[in-house]
gemmi code that builds the backbone of each chain (N, CA, C; Angstrom):
import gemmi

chains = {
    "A": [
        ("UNK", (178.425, 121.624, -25.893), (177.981, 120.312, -26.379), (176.597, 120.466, -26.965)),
        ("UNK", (176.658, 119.802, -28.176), (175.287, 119.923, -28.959), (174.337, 119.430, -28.335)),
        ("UNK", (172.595, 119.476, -28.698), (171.880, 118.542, -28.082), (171.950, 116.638, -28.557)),
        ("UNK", (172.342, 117.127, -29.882), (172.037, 115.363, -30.213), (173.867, 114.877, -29.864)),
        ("UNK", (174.896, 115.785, -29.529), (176.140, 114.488, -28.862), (175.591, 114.171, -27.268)),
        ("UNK", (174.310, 115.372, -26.850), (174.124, 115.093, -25.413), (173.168, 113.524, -25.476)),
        ("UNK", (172.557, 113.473, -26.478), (171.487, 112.417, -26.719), (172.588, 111.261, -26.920)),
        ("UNK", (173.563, 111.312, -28.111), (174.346, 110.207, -27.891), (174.492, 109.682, -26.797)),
        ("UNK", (174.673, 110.896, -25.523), (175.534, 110.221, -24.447), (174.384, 109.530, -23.359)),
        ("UNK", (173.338, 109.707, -23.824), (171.670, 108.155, -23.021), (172.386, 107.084, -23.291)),
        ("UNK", (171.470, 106.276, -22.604), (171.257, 104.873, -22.785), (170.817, 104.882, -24.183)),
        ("UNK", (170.842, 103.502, -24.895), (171.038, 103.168, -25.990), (169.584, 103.227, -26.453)),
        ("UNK", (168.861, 102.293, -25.480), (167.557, 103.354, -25.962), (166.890, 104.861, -26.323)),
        ("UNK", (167.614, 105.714, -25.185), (167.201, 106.650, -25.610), (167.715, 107.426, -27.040)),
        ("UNK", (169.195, 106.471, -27.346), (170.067, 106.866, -28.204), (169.420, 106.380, -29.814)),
        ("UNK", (168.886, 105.450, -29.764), (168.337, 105.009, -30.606), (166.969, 105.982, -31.388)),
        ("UNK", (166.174, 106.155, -29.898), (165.216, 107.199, -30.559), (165.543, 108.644, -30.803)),
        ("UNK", (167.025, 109.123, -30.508), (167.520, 109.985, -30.963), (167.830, 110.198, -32.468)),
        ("UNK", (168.374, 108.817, -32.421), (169.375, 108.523, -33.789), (167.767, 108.776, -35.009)),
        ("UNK", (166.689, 108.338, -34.818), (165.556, 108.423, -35.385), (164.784, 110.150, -35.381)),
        ("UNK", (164.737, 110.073, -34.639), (164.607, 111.408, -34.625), (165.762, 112.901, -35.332)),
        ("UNK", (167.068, 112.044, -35.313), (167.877, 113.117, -36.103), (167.724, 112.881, -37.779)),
        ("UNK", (167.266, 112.061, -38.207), (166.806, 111.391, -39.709), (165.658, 112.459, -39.790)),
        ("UNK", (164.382, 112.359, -38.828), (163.649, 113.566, -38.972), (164.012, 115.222, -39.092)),
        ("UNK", (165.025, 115.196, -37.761), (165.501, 116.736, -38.044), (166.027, 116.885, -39.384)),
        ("UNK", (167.083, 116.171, -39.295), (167.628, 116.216, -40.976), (166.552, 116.884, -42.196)),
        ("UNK", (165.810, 115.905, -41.989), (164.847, 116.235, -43.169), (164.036, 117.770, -42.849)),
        ("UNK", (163.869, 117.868, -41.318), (162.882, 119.042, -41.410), (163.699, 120.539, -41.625)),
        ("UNK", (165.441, 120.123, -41.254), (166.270, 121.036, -40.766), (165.685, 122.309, -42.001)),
        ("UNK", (165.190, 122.223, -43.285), (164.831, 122.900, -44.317), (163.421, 124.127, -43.771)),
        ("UNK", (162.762, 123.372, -42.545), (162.070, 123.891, -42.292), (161.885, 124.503, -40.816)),
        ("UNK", (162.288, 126.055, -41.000), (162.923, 126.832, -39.656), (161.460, 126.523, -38.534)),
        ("UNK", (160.074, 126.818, -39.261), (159.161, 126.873, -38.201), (159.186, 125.552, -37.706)),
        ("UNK", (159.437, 124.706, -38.113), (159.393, 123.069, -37.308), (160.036, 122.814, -36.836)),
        ("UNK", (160.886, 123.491, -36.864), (162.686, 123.096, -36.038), (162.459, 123.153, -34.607)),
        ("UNK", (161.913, 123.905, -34.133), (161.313, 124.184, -32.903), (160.731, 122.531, -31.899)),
        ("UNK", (159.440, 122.311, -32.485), (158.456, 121.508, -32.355), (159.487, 120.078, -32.182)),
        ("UNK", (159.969, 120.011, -33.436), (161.113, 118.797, -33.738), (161.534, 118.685, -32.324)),
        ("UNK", (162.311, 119.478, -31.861), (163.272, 119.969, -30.977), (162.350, 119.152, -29.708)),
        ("UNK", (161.262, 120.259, -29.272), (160.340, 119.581, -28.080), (160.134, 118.271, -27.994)),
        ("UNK", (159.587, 117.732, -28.943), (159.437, 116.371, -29.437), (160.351, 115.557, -28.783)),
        ("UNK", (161.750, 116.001, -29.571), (163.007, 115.008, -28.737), (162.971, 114.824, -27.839)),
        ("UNK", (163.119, 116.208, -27.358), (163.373, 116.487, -26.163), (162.241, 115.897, -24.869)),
        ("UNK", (161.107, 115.294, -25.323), (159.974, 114.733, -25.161), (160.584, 113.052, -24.717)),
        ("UNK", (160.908, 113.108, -25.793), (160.797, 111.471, -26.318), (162.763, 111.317, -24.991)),
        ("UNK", (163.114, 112.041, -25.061), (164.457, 111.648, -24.136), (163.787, 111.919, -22.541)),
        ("UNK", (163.137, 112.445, -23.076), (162.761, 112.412, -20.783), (161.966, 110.779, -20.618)),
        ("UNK", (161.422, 110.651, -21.811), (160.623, 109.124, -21.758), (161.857, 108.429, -21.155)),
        ("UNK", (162.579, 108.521, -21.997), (163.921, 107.170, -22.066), (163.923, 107.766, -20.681)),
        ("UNK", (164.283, 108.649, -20.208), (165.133, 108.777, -18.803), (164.238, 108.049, -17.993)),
        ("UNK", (162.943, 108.416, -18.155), (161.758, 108.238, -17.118), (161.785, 106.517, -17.427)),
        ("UNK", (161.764, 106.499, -18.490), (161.810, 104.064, -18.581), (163.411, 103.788, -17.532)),
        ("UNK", (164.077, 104.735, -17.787), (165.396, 104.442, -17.099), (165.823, 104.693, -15.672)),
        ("UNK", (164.578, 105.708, -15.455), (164.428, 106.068, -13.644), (163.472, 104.542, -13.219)),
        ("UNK", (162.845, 103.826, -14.217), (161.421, 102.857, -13.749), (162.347, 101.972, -13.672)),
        ("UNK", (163.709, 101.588, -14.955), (164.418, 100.314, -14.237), (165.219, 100.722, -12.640)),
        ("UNK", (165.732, 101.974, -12.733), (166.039, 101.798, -11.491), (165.116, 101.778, -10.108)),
        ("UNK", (163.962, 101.858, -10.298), (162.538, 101.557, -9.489), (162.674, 100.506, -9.224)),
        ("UNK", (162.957, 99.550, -10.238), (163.209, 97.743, -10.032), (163.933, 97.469, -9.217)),
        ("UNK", (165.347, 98.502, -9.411), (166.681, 97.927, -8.296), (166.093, 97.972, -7.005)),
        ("UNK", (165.213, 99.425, -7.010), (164.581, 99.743, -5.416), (163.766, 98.993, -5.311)),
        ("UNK", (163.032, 98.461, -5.587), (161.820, 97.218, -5.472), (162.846, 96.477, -4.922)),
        ("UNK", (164.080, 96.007, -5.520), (164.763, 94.693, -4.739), (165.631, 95.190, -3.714)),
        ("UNK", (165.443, 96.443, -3.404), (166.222, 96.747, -2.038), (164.994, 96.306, -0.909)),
        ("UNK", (164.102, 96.313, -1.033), (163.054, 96.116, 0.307), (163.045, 94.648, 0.442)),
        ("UNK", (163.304, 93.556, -1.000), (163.463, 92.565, -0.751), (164.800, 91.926, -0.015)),
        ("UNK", (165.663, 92.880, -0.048), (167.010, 92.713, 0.468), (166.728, 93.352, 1.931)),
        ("UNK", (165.884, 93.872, 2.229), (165.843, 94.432, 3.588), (164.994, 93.554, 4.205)),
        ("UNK", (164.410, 92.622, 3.329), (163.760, 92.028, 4.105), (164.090, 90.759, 4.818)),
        ("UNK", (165.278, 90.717, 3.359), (166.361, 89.313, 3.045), (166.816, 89.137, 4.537)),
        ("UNK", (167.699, 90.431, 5.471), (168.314, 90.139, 6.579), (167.497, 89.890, 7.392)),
        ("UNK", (167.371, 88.824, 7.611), (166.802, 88.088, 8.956), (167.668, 88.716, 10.203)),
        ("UNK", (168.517, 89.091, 10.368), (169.098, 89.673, 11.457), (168.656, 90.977, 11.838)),
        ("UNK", (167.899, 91.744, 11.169), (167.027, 92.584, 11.448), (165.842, 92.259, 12.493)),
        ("UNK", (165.317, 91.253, 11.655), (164.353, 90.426, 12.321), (164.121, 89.263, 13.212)),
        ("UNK", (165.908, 89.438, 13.364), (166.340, 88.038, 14.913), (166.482, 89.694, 15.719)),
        ("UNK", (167.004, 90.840, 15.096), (167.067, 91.694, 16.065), (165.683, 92.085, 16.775)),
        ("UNK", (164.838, 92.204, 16.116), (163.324, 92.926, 16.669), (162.729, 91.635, 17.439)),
        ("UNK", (162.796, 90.226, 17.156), (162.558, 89.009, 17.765), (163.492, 89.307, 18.844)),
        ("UNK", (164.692, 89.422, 19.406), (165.213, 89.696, 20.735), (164.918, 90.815, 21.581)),
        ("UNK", (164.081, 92.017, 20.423), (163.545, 93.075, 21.304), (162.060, 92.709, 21.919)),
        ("UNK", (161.398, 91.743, 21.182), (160.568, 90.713, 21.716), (160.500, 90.478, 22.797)),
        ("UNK", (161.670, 89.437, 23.072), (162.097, 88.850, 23.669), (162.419, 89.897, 25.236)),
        ("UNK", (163.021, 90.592, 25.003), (163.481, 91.149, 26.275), (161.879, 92.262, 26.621)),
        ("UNK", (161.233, 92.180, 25.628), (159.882, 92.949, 26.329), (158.965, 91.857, 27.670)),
        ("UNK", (159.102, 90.690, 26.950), (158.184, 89.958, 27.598), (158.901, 90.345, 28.744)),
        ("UNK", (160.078, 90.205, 29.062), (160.740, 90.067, 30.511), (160.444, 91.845, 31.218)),
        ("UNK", (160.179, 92.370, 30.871), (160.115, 93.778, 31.087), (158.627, 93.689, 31.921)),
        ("UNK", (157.879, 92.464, 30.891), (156.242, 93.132, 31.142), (156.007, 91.889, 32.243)),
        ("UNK", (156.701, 90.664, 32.801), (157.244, 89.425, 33.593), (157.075, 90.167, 34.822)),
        ("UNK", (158.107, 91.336, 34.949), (158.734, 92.154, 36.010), (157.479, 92.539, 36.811)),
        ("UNK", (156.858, 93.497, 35.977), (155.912, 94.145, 36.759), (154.515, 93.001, 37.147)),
        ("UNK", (154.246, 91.827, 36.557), (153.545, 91.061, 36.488), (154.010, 90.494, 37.755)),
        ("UNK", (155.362, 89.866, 37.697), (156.054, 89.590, 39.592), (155.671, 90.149, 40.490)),
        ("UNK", (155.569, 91.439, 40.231), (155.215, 92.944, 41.558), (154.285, 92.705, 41.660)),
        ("UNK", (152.701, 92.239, 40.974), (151.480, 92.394, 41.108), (151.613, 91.317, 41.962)),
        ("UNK", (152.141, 90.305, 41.298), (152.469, 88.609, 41.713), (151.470, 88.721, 43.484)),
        ("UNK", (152.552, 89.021, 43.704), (152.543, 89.413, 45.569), (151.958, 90.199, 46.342)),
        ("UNK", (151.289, 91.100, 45.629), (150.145, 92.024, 46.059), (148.990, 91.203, 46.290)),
        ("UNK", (148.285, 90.494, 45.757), (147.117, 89.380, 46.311), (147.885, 88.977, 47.129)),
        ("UNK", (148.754, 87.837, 46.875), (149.298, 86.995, 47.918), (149.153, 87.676, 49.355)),
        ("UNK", (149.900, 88.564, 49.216), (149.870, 89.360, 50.990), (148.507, 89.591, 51.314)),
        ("UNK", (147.823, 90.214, 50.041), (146.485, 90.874, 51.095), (145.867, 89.534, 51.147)),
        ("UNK", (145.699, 88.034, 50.638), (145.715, 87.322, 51.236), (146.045, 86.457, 52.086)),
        ("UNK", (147.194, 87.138, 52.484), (147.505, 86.044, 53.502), (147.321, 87.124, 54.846)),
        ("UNK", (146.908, 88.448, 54.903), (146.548, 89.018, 55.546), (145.587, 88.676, 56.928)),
        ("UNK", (144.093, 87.865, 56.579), (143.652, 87.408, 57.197), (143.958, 86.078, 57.911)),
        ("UNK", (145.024, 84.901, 57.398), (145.676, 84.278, 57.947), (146.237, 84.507, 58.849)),
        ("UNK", (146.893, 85.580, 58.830), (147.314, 85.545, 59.853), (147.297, 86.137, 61.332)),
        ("UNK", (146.211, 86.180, 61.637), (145.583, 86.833, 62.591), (145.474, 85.705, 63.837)),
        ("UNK", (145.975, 85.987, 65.178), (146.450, 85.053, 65.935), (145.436, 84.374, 66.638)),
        ("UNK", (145.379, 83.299, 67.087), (144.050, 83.243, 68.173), (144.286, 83.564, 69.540)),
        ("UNK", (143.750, 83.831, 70.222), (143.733, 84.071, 72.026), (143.557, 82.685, 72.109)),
        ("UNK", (145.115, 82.374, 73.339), (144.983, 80.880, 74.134), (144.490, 81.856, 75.401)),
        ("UNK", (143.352, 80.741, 75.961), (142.835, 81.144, 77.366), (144.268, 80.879, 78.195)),
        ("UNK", (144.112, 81.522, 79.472), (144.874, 81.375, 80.657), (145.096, 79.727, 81.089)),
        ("UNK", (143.965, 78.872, 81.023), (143.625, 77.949, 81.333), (144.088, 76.708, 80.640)),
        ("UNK", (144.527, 76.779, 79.188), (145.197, 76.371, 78.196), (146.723, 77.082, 78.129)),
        ("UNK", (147.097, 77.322, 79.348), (148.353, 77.765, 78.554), (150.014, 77.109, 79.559)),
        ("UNK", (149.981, 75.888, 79.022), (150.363, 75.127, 79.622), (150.889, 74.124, 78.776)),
        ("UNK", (151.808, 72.753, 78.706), (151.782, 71.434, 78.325), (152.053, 70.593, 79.207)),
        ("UNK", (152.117, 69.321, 78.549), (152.003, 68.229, 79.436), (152.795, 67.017, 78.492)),
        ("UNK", (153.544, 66.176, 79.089), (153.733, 65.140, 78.586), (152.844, 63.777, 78.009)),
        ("UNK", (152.382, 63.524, 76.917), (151.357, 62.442, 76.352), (152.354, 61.162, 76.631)),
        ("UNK", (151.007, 60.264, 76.549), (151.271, 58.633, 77.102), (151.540, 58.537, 75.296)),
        ("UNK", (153.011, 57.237, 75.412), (153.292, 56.771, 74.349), (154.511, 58.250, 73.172)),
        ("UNK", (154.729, 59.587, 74.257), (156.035, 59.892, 73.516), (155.778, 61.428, 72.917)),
        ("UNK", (155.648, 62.587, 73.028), (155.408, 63.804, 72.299), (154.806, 64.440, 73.479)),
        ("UNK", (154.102, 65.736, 73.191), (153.956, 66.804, 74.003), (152.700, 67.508, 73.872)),
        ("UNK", (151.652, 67.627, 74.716), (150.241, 67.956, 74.573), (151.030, 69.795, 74.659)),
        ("UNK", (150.241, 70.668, 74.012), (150.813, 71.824, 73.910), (149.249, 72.808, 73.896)),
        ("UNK", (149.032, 73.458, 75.077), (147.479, 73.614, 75.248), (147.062, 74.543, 73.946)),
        ("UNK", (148.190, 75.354, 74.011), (147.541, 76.332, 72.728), (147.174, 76.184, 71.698)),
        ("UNK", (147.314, 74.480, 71.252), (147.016, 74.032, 69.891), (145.526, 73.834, 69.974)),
        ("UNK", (144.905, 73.763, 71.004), (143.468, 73.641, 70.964), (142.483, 74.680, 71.431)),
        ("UNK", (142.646, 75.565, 71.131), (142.457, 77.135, 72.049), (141.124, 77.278, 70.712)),
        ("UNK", (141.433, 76.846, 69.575), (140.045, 77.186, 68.744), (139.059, 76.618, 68.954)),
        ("UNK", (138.714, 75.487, 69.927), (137.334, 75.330, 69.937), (137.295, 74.527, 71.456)),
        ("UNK", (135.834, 74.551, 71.975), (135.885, 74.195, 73.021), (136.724, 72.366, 73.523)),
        ("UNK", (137.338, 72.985, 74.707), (138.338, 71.700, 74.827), (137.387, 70.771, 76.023)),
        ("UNK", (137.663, 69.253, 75.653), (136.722, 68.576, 77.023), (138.202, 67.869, 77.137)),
        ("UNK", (138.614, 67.775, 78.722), (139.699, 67.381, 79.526), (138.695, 65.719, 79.902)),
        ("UNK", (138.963, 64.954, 79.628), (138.788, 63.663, 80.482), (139.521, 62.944, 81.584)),
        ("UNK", (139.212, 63.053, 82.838), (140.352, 62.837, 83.603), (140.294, 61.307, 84.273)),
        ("UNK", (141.175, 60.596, 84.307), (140.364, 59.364, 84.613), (141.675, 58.392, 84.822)),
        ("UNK", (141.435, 57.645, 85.599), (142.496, 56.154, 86.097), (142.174, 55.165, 85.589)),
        ("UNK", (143.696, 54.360, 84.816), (143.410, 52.876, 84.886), (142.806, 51.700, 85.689)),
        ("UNK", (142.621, 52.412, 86.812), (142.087, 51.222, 87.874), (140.639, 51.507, 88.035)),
    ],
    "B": [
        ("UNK", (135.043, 51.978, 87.075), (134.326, 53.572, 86.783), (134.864, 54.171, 85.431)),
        ("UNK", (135.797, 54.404, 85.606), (136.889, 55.219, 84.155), (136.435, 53.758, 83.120)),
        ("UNK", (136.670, 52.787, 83.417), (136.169, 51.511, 82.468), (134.993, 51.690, 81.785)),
        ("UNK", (133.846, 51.828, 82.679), (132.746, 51.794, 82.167), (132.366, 53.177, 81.495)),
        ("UNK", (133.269, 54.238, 81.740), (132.811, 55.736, 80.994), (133.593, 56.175, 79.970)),
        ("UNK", (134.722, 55.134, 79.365), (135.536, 55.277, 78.406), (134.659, 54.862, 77.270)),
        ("UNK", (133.899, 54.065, 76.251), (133.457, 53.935, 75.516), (132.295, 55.048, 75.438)),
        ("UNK", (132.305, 55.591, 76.051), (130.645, 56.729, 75.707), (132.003, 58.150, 75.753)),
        ("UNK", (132.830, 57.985, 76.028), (133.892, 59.493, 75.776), (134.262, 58.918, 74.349)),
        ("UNK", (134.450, 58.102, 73.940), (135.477, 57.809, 72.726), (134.207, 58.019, 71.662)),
        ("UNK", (133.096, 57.817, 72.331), (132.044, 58.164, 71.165), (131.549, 59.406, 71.013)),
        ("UNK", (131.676, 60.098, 71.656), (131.442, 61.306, 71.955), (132.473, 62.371, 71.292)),
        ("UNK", (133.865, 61.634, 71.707), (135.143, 62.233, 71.116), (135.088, 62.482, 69.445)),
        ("UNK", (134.155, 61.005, 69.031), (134.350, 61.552, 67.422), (133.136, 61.847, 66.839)),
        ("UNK", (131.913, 62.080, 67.928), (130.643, 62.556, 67.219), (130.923, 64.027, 66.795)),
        ("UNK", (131.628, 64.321, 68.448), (131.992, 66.168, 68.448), (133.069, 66.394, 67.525)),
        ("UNK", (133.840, 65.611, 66.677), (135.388, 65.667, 66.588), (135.621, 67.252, 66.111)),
        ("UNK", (134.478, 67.517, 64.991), (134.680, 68.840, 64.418), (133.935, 70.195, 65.289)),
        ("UNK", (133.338, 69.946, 66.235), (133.060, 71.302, 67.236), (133.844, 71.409, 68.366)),
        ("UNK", (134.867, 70.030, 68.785), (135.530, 70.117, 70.714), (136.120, 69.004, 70.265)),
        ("UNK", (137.783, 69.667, 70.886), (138.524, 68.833, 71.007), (138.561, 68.081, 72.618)),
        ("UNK", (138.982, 66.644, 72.349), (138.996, 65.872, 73.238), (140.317, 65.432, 73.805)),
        ("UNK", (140.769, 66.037, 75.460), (141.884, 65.371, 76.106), (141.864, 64.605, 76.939)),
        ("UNK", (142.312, 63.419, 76.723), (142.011, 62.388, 78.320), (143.389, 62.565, 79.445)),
        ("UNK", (143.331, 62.724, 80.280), (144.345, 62.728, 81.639), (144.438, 61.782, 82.570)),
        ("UNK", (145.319, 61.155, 82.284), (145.621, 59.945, 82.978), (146.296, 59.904, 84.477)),
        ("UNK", (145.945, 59.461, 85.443), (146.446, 59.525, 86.693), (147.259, 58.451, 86.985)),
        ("UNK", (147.485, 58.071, 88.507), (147.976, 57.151, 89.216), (148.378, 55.919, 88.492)),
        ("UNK", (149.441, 55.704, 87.580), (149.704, 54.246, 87.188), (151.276, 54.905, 86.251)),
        ("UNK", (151.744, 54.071, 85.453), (152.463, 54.259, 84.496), (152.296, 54.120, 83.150)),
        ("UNK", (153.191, 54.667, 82.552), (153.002, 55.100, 81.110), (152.071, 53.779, 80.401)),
        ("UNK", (152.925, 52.090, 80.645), (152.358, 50.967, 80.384), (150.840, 51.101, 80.963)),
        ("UNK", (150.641, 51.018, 82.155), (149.031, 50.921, 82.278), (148.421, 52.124, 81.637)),
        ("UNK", (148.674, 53.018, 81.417), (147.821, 53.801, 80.505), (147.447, 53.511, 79.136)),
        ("UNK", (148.725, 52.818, 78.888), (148.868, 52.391, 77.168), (147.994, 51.512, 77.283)),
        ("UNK", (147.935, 50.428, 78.305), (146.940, 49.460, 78.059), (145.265, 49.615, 78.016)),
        ("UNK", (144.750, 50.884, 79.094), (143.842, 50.813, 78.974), (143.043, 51.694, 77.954)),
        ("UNK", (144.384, 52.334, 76.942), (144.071, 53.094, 75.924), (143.605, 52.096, 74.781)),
        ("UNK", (144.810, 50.876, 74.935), (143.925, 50.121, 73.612), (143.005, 49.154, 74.101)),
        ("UNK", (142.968, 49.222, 75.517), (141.439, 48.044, 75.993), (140.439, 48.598, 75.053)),
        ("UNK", (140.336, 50.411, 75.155), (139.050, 51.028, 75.065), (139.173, 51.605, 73.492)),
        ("UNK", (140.431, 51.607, 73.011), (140.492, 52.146, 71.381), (140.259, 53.718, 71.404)),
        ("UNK", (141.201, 54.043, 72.507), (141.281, 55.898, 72.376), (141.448, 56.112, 71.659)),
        ("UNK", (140.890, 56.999, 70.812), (141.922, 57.953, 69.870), (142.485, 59.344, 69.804)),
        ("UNK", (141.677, 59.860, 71.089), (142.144, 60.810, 71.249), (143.678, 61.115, 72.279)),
        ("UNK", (144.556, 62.152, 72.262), (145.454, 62.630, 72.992), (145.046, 62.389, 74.618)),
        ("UNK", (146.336, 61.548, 74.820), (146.022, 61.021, 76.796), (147.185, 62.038, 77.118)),
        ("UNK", (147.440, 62.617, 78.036), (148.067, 63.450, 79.108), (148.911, 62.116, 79.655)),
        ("UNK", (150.106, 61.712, 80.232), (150.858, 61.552, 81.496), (151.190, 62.075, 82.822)),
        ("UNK", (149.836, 61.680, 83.195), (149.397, 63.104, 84.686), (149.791, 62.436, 85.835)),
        ("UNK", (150.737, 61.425, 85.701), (150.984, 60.443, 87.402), (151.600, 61.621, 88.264)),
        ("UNK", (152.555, 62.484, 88.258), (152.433, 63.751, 89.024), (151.329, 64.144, 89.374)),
        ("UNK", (150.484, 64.047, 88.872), (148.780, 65.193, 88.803), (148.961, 66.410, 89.288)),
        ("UNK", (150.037, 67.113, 87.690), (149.867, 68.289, 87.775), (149.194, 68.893, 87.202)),
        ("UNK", (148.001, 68.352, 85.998), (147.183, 69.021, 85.078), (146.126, 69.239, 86.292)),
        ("UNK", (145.295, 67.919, 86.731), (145.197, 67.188, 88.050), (144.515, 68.384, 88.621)),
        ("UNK", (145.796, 68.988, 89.254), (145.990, 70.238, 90.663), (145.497, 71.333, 89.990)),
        ("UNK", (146.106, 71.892, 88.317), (145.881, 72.760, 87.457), (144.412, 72.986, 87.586)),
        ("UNK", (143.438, 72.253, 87.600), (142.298, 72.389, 87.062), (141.200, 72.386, 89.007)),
        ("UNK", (142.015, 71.740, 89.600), (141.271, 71.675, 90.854), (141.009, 70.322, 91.010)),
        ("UNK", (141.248, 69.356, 90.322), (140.539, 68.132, 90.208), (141.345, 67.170, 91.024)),
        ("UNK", (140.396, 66.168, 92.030), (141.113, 65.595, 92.981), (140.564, 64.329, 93.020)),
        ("UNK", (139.550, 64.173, 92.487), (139.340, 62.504, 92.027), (138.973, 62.491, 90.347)),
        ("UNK", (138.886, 61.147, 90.392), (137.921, 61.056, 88.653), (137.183, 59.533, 88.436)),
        ("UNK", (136.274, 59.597, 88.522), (136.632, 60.395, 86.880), (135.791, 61.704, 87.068)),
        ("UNK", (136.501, 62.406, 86.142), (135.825, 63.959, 85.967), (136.053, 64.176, 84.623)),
        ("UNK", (135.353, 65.471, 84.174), (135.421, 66.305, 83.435), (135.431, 67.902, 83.652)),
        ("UNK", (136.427, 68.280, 82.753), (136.459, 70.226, 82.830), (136.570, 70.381, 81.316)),
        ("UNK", (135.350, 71.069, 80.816), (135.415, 72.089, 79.818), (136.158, 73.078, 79.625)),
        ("UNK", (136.922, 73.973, 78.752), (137.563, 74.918, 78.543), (136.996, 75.498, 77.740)),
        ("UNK", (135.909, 76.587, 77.366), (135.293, 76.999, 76.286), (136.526, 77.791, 75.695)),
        ("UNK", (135.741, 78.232, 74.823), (137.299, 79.325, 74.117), (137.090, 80.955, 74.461)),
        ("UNK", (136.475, 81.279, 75.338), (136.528, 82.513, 76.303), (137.492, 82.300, 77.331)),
        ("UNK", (137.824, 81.053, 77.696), (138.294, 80.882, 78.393), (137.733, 80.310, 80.011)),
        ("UNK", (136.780, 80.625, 79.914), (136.025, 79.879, 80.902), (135.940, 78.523, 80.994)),
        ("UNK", (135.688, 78.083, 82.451), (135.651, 76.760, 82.290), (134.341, 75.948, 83.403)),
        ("UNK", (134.150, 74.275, 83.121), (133.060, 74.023, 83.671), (133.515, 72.659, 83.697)),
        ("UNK", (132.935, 72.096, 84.849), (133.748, 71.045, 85.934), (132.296, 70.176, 86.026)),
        ("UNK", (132.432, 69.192, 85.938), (131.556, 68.031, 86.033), (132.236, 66.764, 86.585)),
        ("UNK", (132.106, 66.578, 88.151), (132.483, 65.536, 88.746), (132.094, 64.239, 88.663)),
        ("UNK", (132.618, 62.878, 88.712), (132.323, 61.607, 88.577), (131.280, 61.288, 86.962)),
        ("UNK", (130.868, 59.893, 87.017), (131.164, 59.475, 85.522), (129.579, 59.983, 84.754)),
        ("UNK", (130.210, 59.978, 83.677), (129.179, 60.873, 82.726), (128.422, 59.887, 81.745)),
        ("UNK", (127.084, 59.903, 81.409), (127.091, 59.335, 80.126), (126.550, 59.972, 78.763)),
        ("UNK", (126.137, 59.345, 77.724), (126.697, 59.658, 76.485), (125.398, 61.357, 76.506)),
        ("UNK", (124.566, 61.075, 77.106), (123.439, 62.025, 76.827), (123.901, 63.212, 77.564)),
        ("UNK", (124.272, 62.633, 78.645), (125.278, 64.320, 79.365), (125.961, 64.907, 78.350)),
        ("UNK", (127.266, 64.167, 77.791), (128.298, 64.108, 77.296), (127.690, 65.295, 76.352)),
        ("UNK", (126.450, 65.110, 75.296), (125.901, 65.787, 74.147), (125.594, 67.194, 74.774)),
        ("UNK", (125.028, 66.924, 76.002), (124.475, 67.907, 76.615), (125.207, 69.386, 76.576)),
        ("UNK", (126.600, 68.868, 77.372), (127.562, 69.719, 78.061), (128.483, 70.291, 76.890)),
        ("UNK", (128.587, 69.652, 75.762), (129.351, 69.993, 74.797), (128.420, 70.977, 73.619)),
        ("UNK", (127.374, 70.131, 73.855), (126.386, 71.308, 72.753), (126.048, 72.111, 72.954)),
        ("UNK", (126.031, 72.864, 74.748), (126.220, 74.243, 75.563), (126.981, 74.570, 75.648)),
        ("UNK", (128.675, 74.318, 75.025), (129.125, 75.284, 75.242), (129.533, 75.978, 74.231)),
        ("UNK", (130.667, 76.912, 74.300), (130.945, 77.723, 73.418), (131.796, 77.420, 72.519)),
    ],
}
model = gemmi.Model(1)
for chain_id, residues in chains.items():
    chain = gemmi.Chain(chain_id)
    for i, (resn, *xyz) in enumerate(residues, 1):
        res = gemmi.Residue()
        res.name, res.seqid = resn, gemmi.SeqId(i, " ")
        for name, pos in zip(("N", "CA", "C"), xyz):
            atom = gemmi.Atom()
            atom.name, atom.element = name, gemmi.Element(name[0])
            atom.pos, atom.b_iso = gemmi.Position(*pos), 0.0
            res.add_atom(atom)
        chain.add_residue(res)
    model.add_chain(chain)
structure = gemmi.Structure()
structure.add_model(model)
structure.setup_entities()
């Protein structure tokens, strides 16, 4: 296959500046040392076309990132990987949760000593139950005394 | 006696309220006469139902009016017949 049926077979642009360029060869074909140069030239001017024709397909790729960007389901997907992080980072936040809690409730719960003397109940006037150990934290005064 | 030393305990009961708790122990009568002479005098503190007088025996105590301290060592301190309000400060602000 010749070079200019290979040029036919471009895009129409490039075919066009072929078709122009073979009007030149034509004319130079008389002249062997230029035939050369001619030649480069084309051969110049067709990598252009290819290269304008690699840039439209640059365009298509330009609108593939817009199409990648288009699926929101990509981006409901990474929003649910979101989503299940918070609960990941929840988890260990729970575990800490309860680590104060205990070491505070640590000192709570430390018991008091009921004296010997308090350790007893008694039935109260009017219904319930005196229970000595409930008063073991601070000094207790007993009042003992008759209605009459 | 217990008549006339109930208003200087009930004052006493809520001067101290936050350093000593206050129990009154009621003897010889029934639940009704206790009730009554709780609101003659406007107790507010916790009365015992001691007509057994087993707190009474518990403590050694064989008349009253009295008083027994219970510090929170556990020790205790016995003050026989009726008290007034300046004792009352006395005995409570010595102890523990």
């Amino acid at each position: 296959m010749s070079l200019r049926e290979r040029l036919r077979n471009l895009p129409s642009t490039a075919a066009q500046l072929t078709s122009s360029l073979a009007t030149v060869t034509d004319v130079m074909r008389s002249l062997p040392v230029r035939r050369l140069a001619v030649t480069l030239v084309a051969v110049g001017l067709v990598a252009g076309a290819c290269s304008s024709t690699e840039s439209g397909n640059t365009a298509d790729t330009v609108a593939q990132p817009e199409q990648t960007s288009g699926p929101t389901s990509s981006d409901d997907s990474s929003t649910a990987q979101v989503d299940t992080q918070p609960e990941t980072i929840t988890e260990p936040g729970s575990s800490e949760g309860p680590a104060p809690s205990t070491s505070a409730a640590e000192p709570v719960a430390v018991p008091a000593a009921v004296p010997a003397a308090l350790q007893f109940t008694a039935p109260l006037v009017g219904g319930g139950e005196f229970d000595g150990a409930t008063v073991a934290d601070k000094p207790t005064v007993f009042w003992f005394w008759a209605p009459t | 006696m217990c008549n006339r030393e109930a208003p200087s305990v009930e004052e006493a009961a809520q001067k101290f309220q936050d350093s000593a708790n206050f129990i009154g122990v009621a003897w010889t009568g029934s639940d009704d006469s206790f009730q009554g002479f709780i609101d003659k005098h406007g107790l507010t503190f916790p009365q015992i139902s001691d007509d057994p007088g087993a707190v009474f025996n518990r403590f050694d105590v064989s008349y009253q009016p009295a008083l027994v301290i219970v510090n929170t060592d556990g020790s205790t301190e016995s003050v026989a017949g009726a008290v007034d309000e300046s004792l009352l400060d006395q005995i409570i602000s010595e102890s523990s």
